[in-house]
GUPAFI-793679 format. One record per residue (C-alpha): residue in three letters; x, y, z. Coordinates in nm, 4 decimals. Layout:
('Ala', (X, Y, Z))
...
END
This chain:
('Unk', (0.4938, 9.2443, 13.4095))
('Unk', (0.6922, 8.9492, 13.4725))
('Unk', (0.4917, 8.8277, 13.8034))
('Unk', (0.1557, 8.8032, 13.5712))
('Unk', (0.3055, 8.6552, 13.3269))
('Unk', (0.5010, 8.4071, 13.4901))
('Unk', (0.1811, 8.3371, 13.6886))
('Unk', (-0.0110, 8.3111, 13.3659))
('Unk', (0.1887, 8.0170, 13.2663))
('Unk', (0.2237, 7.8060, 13.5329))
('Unk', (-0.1575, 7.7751, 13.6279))
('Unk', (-0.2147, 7.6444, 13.3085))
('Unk', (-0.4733, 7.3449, 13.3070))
('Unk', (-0.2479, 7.1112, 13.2205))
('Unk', (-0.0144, 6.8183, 13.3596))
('Unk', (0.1881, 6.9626, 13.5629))
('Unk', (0.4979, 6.6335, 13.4884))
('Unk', (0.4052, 6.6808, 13.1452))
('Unk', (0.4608, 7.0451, 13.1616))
('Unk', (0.7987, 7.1959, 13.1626))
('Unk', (0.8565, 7.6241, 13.1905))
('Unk', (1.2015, 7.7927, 13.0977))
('Unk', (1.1860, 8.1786, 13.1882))
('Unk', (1.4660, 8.3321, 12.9646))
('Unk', (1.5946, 8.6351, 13.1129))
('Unk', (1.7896, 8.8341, 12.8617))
('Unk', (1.7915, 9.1804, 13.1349))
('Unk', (2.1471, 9.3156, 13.2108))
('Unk', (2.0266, 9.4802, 13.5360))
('Unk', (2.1341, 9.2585, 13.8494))
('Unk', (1.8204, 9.3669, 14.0775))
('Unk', (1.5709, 9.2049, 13.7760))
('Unk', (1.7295, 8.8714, 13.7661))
('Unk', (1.6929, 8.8530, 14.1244))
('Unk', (1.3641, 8.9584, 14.1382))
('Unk', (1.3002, 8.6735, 13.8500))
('Unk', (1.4664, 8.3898, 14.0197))
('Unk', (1.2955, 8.4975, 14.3081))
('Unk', (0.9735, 8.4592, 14.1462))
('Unk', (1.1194, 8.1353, 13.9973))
('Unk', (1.1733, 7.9723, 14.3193))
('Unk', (0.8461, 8.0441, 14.4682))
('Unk', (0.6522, 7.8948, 14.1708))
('Unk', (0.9195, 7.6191, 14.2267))
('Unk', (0.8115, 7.5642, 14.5651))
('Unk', (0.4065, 7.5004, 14.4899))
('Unk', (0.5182, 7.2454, 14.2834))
('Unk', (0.6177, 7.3510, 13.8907))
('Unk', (0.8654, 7.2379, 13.6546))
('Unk', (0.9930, 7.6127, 13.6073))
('Unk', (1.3701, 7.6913, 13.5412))
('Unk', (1.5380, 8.0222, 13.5247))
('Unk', (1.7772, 8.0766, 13.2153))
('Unk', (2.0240, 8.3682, 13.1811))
('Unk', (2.2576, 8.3980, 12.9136))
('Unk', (2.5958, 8.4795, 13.0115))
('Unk', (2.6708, 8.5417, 12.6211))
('Unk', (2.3495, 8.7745, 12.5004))
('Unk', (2.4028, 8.7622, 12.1327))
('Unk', (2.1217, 8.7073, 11.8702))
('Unk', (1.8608, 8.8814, 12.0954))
('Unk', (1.5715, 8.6587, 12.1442))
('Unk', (1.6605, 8.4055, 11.8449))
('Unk', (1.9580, 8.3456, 12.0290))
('Unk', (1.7858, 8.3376, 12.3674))
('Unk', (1.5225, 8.1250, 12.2016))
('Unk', (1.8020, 7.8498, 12.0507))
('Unk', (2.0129, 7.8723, 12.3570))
('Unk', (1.7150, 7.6860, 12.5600))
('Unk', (1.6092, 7.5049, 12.2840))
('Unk', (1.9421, 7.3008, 12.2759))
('Unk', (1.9319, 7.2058, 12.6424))
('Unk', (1.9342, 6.8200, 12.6762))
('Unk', (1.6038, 6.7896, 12.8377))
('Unk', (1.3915, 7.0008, 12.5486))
('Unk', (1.4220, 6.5953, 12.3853))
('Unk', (1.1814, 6.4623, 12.5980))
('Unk', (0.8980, 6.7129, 12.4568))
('Unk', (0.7497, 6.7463, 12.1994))
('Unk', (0.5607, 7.0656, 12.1592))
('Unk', (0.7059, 7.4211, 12.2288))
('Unk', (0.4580, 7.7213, 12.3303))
('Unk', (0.6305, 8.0685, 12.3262))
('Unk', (0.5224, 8.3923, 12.5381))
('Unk', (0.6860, 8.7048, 12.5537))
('Unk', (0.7275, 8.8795, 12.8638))
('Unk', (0.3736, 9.0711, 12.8539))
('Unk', (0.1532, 8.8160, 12.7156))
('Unk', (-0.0930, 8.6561, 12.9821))
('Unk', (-0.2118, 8.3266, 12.8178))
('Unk', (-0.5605, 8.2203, 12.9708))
('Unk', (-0.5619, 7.8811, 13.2169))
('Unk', (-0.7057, 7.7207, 12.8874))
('Unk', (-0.4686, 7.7600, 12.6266))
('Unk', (-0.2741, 7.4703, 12.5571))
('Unk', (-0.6032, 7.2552, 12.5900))
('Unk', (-0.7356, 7.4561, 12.3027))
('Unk', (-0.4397, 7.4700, 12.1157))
('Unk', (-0.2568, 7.1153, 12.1393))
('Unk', (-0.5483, 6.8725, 12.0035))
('Unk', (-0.5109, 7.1109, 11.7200))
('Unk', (-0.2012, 6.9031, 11.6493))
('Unk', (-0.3379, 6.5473, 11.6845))
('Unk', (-0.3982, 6.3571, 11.3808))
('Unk', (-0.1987, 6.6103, 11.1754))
('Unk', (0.1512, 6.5353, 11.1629))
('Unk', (0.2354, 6.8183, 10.9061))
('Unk', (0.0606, 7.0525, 11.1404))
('Unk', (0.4096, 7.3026, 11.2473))
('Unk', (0.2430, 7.6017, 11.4190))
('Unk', (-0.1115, 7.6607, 11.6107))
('Unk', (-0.1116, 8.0056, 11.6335))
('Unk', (-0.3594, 8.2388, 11.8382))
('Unk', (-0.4564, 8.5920, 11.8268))
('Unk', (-0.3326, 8.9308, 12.0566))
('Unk', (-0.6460, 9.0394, 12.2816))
('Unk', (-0.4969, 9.3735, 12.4500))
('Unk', (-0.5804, 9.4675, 12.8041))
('Unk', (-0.5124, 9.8149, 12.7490))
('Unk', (-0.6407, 9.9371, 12.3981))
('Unk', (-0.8673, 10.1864, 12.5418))
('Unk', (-0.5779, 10.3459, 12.7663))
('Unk', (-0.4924, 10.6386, 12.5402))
('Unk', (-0.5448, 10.7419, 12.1291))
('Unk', (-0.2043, 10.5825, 12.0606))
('Unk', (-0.3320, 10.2715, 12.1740))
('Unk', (-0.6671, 10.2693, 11.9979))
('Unk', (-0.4883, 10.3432, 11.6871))
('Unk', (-0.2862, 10.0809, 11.7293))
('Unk', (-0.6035, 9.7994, 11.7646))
('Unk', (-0.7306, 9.9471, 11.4836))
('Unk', (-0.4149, 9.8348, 11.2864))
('Unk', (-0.3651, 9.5316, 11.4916))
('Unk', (-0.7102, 9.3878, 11.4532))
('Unk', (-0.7037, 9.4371, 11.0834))
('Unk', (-0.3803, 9.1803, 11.0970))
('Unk', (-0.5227, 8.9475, 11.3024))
('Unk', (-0.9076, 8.8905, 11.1814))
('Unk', (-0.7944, 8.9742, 10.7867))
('Unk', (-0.4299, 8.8768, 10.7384))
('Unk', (-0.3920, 8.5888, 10.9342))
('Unk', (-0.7197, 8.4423, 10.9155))
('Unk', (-0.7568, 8.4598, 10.4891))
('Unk', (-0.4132, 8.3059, 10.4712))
('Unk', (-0.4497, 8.0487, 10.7185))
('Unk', (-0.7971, 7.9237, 10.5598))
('Unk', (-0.6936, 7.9548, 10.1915))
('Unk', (-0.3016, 7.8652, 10.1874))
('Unk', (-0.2317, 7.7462, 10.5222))
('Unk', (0.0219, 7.9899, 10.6157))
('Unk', (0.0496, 8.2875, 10.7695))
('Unk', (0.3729, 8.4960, 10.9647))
('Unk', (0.4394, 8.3534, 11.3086))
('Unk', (0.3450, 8.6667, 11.5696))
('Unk', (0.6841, 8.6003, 11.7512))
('Unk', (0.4359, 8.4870, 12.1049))
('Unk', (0.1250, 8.2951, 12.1781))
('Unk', (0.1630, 8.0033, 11.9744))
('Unk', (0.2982, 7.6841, 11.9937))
('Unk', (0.5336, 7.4864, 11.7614))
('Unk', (0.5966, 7.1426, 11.6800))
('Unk', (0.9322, 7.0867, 11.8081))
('Unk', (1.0653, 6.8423, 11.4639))
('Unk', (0.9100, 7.1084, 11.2454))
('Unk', (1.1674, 7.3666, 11.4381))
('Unk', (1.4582, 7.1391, 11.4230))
('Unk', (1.4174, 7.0199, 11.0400))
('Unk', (1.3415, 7.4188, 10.9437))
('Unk', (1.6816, 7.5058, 11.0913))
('Unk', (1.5872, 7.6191, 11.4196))
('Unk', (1.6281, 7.9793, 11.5624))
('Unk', (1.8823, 8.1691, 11.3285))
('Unk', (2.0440, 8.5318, 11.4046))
('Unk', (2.0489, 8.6568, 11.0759))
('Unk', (1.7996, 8.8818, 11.1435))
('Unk', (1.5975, 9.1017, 11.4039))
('Unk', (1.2362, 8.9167, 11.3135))
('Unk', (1.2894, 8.5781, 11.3689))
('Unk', (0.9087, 8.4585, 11.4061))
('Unk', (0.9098, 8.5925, 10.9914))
('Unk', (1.2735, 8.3732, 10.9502))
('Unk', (1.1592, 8.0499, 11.0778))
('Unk', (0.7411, 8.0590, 10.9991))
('Unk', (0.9275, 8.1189, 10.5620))
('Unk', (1.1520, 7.8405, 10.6259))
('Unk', (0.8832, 7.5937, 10.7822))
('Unk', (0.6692, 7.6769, 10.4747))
('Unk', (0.8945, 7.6324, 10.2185))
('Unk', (0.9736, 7.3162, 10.4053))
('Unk', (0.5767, 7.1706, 10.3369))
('Unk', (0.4773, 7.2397, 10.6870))
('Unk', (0.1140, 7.3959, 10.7426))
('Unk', (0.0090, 7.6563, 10.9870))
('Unk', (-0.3595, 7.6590, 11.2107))
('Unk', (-0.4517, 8.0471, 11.3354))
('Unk', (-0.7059, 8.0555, 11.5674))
('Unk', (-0.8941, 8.3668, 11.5970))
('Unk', (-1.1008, 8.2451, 11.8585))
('Unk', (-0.8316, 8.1778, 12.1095))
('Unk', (-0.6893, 8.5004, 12.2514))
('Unk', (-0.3946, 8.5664, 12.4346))
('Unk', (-0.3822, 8.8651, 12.6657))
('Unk', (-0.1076, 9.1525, 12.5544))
('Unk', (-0.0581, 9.5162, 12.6569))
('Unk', (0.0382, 9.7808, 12.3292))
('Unk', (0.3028, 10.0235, 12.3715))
('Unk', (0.1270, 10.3306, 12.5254))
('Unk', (0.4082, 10.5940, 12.4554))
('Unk', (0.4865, 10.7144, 12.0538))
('Unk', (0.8953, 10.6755, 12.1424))
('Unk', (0.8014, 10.2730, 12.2170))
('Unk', (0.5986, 10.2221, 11.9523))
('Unk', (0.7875, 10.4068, 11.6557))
('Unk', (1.0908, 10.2193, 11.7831))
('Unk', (0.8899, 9.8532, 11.7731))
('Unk', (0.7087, 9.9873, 11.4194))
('Unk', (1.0842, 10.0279, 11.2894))
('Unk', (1.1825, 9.6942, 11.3959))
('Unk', (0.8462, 9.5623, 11.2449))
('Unk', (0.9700, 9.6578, 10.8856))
('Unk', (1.3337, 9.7181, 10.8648))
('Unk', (1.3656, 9.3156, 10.9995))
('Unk', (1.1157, 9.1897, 10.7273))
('Unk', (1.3164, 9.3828, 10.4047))
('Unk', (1.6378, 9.1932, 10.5560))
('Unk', (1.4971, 8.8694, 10.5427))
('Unk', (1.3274, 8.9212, 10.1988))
('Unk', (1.6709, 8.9983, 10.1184))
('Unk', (1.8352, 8.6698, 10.2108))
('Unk', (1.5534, 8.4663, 10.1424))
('Unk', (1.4185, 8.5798, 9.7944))
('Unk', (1.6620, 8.3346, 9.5927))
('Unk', (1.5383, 8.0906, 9.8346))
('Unk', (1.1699, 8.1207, 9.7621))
('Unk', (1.1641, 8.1674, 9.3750))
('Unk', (1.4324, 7.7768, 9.3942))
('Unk', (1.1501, 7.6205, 9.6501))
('Unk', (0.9309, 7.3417, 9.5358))
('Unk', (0.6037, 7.5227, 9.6695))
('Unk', (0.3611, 7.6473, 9.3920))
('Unk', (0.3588, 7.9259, 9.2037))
('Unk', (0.0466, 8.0695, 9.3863))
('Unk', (0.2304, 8.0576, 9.7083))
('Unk', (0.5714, 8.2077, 9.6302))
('Unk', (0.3115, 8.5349, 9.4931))
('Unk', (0.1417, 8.5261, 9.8160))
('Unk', (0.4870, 8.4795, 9.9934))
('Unk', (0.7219, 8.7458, 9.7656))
('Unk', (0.4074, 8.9989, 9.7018))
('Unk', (0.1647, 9.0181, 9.9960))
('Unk', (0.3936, 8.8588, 10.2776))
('Unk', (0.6421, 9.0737, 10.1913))
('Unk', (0.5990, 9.4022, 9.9594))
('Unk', (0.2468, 9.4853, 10.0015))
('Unk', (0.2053, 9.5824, 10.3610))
('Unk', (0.6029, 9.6179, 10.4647))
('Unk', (0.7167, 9.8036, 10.1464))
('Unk', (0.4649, 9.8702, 9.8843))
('Unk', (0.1795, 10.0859, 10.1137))
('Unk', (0.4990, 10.2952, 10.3453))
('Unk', (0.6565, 10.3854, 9.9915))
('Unk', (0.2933, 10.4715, 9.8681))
('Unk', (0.2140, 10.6582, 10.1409))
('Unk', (0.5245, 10.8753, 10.1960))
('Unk', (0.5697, 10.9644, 9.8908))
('Unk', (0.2449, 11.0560, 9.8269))
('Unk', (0.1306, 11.2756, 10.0999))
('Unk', (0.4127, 11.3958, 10.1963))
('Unk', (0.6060, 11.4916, 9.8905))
('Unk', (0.4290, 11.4941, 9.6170))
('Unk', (0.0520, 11.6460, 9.7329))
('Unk', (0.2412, 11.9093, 9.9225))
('Unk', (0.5161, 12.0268, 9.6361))
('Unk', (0.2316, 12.0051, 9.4100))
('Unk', (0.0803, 12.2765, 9.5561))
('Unk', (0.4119, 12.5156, 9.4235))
('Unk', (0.3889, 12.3686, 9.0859))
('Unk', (0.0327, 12.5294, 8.9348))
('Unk', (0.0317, 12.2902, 8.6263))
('Unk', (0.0456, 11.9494, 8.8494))
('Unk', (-0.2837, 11.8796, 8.9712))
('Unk', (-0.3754, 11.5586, 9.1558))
('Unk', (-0.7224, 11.4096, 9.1468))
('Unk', (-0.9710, 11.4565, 9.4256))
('Unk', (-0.9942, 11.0696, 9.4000))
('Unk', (-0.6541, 11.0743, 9.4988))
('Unk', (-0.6324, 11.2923, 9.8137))
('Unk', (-0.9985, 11.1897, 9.9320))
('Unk', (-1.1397, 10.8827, 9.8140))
('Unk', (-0.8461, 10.6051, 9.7770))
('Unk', (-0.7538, 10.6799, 10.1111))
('Unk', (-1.0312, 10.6853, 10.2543))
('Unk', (-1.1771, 10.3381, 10.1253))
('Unk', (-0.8137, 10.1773, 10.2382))
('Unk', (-0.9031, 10.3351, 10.5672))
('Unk', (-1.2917, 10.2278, 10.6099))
('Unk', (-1.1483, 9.8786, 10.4990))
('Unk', (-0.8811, 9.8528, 10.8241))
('Unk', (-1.1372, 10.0062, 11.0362))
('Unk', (-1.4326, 9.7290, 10.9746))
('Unk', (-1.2560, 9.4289, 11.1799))
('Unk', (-1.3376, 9.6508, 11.4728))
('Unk', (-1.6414, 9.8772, 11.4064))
('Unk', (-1.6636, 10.0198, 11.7510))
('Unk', (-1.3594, 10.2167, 11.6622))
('Unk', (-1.5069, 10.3988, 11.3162))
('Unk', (-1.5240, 10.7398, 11.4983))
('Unk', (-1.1183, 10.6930, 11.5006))
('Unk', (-1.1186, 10.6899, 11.0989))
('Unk', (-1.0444, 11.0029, 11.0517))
('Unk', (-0.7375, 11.0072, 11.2889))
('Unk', (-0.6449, 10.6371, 11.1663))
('Unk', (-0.5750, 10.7602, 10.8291))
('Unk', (-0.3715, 11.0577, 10.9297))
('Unk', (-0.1794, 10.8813, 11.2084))
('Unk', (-0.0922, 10.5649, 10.9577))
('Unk', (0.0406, 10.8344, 10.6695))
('Unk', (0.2269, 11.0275, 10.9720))
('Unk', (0.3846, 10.6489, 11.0804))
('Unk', (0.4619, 10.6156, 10.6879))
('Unk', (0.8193, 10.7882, 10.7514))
('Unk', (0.9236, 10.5567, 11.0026))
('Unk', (0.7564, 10.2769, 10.7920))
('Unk', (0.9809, 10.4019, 10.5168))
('Unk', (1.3049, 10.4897, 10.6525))
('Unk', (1.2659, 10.1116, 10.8170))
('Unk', (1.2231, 9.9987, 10.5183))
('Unk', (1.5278, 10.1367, 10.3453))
('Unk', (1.7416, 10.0688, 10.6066))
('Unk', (1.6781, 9.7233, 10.6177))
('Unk', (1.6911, 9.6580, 10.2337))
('Unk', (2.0371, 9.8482, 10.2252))
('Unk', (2.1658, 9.6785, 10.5296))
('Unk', (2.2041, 9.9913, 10.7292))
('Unk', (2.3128, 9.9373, 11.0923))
('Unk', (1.9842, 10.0625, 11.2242))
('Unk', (1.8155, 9.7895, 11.0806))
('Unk', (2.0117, 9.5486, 11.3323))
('Unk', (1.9352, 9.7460, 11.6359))
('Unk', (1.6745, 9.5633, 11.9011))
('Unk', (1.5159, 9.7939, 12.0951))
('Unk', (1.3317, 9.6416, 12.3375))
('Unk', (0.9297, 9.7607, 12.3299))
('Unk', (0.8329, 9.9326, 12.6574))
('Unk', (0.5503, 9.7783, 12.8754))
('Unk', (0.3869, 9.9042, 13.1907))
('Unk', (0.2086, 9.6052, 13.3338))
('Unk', (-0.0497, 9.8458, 13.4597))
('Unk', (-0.3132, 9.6488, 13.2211))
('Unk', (-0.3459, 9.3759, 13.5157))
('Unk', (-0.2701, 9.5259, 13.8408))
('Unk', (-0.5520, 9.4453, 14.0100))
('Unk', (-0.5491, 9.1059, 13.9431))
('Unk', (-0.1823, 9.0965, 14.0797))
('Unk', (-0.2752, 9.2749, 14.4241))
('Unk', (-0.5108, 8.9674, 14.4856))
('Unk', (-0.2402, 8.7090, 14.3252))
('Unk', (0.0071, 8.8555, 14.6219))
('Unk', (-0.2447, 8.7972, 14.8893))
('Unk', (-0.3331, 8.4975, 14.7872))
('Unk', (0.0858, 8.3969, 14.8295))
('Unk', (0.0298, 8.2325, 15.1757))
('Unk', (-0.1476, 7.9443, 15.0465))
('Unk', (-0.0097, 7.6195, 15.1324))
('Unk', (0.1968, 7.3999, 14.9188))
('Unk', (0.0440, 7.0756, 14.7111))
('Unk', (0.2121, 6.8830, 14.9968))
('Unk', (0.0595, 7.1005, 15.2775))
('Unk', (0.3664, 7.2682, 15.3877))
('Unk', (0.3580, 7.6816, 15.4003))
('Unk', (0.5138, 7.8784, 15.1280))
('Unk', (0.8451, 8.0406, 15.2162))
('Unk', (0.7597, 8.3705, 15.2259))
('Unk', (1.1082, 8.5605, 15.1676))
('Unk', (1.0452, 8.5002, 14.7850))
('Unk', (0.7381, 8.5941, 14.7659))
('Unk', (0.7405, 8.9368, 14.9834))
('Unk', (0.8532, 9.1476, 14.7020))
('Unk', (0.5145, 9.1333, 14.5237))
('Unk', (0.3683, 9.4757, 14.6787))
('Unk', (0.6673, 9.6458, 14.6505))
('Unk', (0.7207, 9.5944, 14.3416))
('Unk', (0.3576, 9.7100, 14.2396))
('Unk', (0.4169, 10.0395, 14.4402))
('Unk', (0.7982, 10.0943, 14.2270))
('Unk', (0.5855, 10.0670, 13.9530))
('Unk', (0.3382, 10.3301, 14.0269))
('Unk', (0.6093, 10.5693, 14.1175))
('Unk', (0.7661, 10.4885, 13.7645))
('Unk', (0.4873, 10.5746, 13.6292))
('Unk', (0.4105, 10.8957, 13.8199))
('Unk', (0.8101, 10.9837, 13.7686))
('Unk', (0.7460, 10.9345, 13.3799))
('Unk', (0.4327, 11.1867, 13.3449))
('Unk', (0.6846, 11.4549, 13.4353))
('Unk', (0.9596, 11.3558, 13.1631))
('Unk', (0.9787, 11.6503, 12.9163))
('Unk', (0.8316, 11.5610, 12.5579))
('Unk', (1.0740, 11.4229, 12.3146))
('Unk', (1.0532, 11.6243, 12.0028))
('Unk', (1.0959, 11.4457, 11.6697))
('Unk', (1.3078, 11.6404, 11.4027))
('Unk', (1.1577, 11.4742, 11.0836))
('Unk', (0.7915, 11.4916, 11.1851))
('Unk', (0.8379, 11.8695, 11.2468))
('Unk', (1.0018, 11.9203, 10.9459))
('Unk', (0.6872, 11.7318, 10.7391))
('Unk', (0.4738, 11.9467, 10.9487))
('Unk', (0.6112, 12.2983, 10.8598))
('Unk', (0.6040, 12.1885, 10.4779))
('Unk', (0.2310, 12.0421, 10.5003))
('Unk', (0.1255, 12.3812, 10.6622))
('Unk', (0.3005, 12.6012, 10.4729))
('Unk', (0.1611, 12.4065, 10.1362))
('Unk', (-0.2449, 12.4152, 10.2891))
('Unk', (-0.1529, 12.7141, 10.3241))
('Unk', (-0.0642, 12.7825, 9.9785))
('Unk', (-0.3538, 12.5526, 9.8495))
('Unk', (-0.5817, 12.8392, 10.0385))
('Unk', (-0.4879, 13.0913, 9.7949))
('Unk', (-0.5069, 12.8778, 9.5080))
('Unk', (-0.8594, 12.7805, 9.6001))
('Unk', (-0.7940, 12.4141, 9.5702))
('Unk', (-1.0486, 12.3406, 9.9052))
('Unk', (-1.0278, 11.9254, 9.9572))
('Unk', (-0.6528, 11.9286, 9.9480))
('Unk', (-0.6752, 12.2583, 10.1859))
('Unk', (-0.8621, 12.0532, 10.4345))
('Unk', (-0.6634, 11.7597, 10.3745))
('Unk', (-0.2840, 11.9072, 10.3876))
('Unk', (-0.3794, 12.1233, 10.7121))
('Unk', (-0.5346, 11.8211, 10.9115))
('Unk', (-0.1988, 11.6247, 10.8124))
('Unk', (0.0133, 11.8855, 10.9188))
('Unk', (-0.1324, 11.8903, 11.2301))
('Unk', (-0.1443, 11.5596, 11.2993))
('Unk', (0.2665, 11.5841, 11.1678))
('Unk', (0.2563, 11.8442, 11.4398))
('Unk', (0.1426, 11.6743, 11.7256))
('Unk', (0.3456, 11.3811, 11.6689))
('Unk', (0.6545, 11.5403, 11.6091))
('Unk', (0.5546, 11.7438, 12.0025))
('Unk', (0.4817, 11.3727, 12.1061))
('Unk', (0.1647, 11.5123, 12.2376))
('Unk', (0.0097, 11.1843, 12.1209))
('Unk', (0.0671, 10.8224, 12.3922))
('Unk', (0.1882, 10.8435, 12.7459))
('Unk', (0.5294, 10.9955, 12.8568))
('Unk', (0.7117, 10.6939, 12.9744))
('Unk', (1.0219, 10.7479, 13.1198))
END
């Protein structure tokens, strides 16, 4: 992961003295930060501006990483800031379509571009996933950046305006979703935001559930903390009243708290205890249709993926109970709603590009001298680790997940009971959503990653 992406950056089409790359290595494990520096030194040695930063004090997670090597003397003499997390692959063209984006705009703060992933086809979990994804990228963030010019900063792939950082507040550890935290502030500050859809940047999506349900709980605990400091904040701002509704109602409730809450509590406590109670009775427009038009609307960003609907809609009410205990936990300040997992990534999305990126190693320097090849050896070896990771984490035992199982045995047992009563559409529904509980609460759905 980190020898593509590294690579990635520093072949960028661009000046190379006008160019500066900080690799920010937040990894407690000793043989990583060699392996880093190692790959440091040998871009180092063709001729980047690359330096390797490692925190001796790792607090804030990445806002802290991020405004530790923001405050280094030398950041003065630039003026823009593009920011990659450690599985993004930015193509050789990006910052020549992004920076001119800038020029002739001085309130222009952010260009951001959209997540293209390498590996959405890899597994169910994954094509799920870019289903939900692609909905965010060509809906969300488009509509708001044409109509209000402002959207939520993805965290990667886009570049910022240094002064826009710096008179926003900078990076701040108040929370665990600091692209939210600083993209609200910038906003409320009368900077404007630029998404474009038509440059991508190339990701990889967590291919095991345990990864993702640990990044979906990140995803919404961290954006009910920051509504909570910031709500006071928004209704006092000088912005109009049309964008404090777009930032207080869809920004925040509709996607991060309003559809979980919906979702939980409506398929999986009140449909199934309605089927004990003979005088409640919920609409078929309820179970069926609703649903179903919320699903055919996430699905048409990517239409290739419409056979998936089905699944979609089940999978998205079975993610509603991490959605909502996320949720919770971050409005109430619970301690899990500080916790930073870190999201697990295989690199396998671009290994064949890095077998021919290691041979190609022995190419000589700018200034014709050979490459020193003790940096550079570790390449191959590193590619074959990672394939005996991988083939060590198809034999990890499946994970079983206590809440899933538990929605699973009361969704069955209430199909079940919706058999006898003769109530067929929420038979049909309530057993396919049980078994969908089922399988996720197995983890029979994603890769086993150890």
């Amino acid at each position: 992961v980190y020898q593509q992406s590294i690579a990635a950056v520093c072949v960028q089409d661009w000046p190379r003295e006008r160019m500066l790359v900080q690799v920010l290595d937040d990894s407690d494990d000793l043989d990583v930060q060699l392996l880093i520096k190692a790959e440091v030194q040998k871009w180092q040695q063709k001729g980047v501006q690359i330096l390797y930063r490692h925190r001796l004090i790792r607090t804030g997670y990445k806002a802290g990483n991020l405004k530790s090597a923001m405050s280094c003397d030398y950041v003065k003499d630039y003026e823009f800031v593009s920011i990659f997390d450690a599985d993004f692959q930015p193509g050789p063209d990006f910052l020549k379509k992004t920076i001119p984006h800038f020029k002739g705009h001085d309130d222009i703060a952010l260009v951001q571009t959209r997540w293209a992933f390498v590996n959405k086809d890899e597994n169910l979990l994954t094509r799920l996933q870019n289903v939900n994804l692609a909905f965010h990228f060509e809906v969300e963030q488009q509509v708001n950046g044409m109509f209000i010019n402002f959207f939520g900063f993805n965290g990667t792939a886009g570049v910022w305006r240094i002064k826009a950082l710096e008179e926003s507040g900078g990076w701040l550890e108040r929370t665990t979703v600091e692209d939210m935290d600083i993209a609200v502030r910038a906003h409320l500050h009368g900077w404007r935001f630029i998404y474009l859809n038509d440059v991508k940047c190339l990701c990889e999506l967590p291919e095991s559930y345990e990864a993702y349900k640990k990044q979906q709980h990140r995803w919404h605990s961290g954006p009910m903390q920051l509504f909570r400091l910031c709500f006071v904040g928004i209704i006092r701002s000088k912005v109009s009243f049309v964008k404090k509704v777009n930032l207080i109602f869809l920004f925040f409730l509709l996607r991060k708290l309003i559809l979980p809450l919906y979702s939980f509590t409506l398929f999986c406590i009140i449909l199934p205890m309605s089927m004990f109670l003979p005088e409640a009775q919920l609409p078929a427009w309820v179970v069926c249709y609703v649903p179903g038009i919320m699903s055919i609307l996430n699905i048409l960003p990517t239409p290739r993926s419409f056979p998936f609907i089905v699944p979609y809609l089940l999978f998205e009410n079975t993610m509603s109970v991490t959605k909502f205990n996320a949720m919770i936990s971050g409005l109430f300040k619970f301690g899990s709603s500080y916790e930073w997992i870190v999201t697990k990534k295989l690199g396998r999305s671009s290994e064949a590009d890095l077998v021919a990126f290691v041979e190609k190693e022995s190419e000589p320097r700018m200034d014709g001298r050979p490459l020193q090849r003790a940096a550079s050896e570790s390449g191959l070896a590193d590619l074959n680790r990672l394939e005996m990771n991988k083939r060590a984490g198809k034999k990890r035992r499946n994970r079983l997940y206590r809440k899933e199982l538990t929605l699973a045995f009361l969704l069955l047992i209430a199909s079940a009971r919706s058999l006898l009563s003769a109530q067929g559409i929420h038979f049909y529904f309530l057993l396919f959503q049980g078994i969908t509980f089922l399988v996720v609460g197995l983890d029979l759905i994603g890769e086993q990653v150890s």
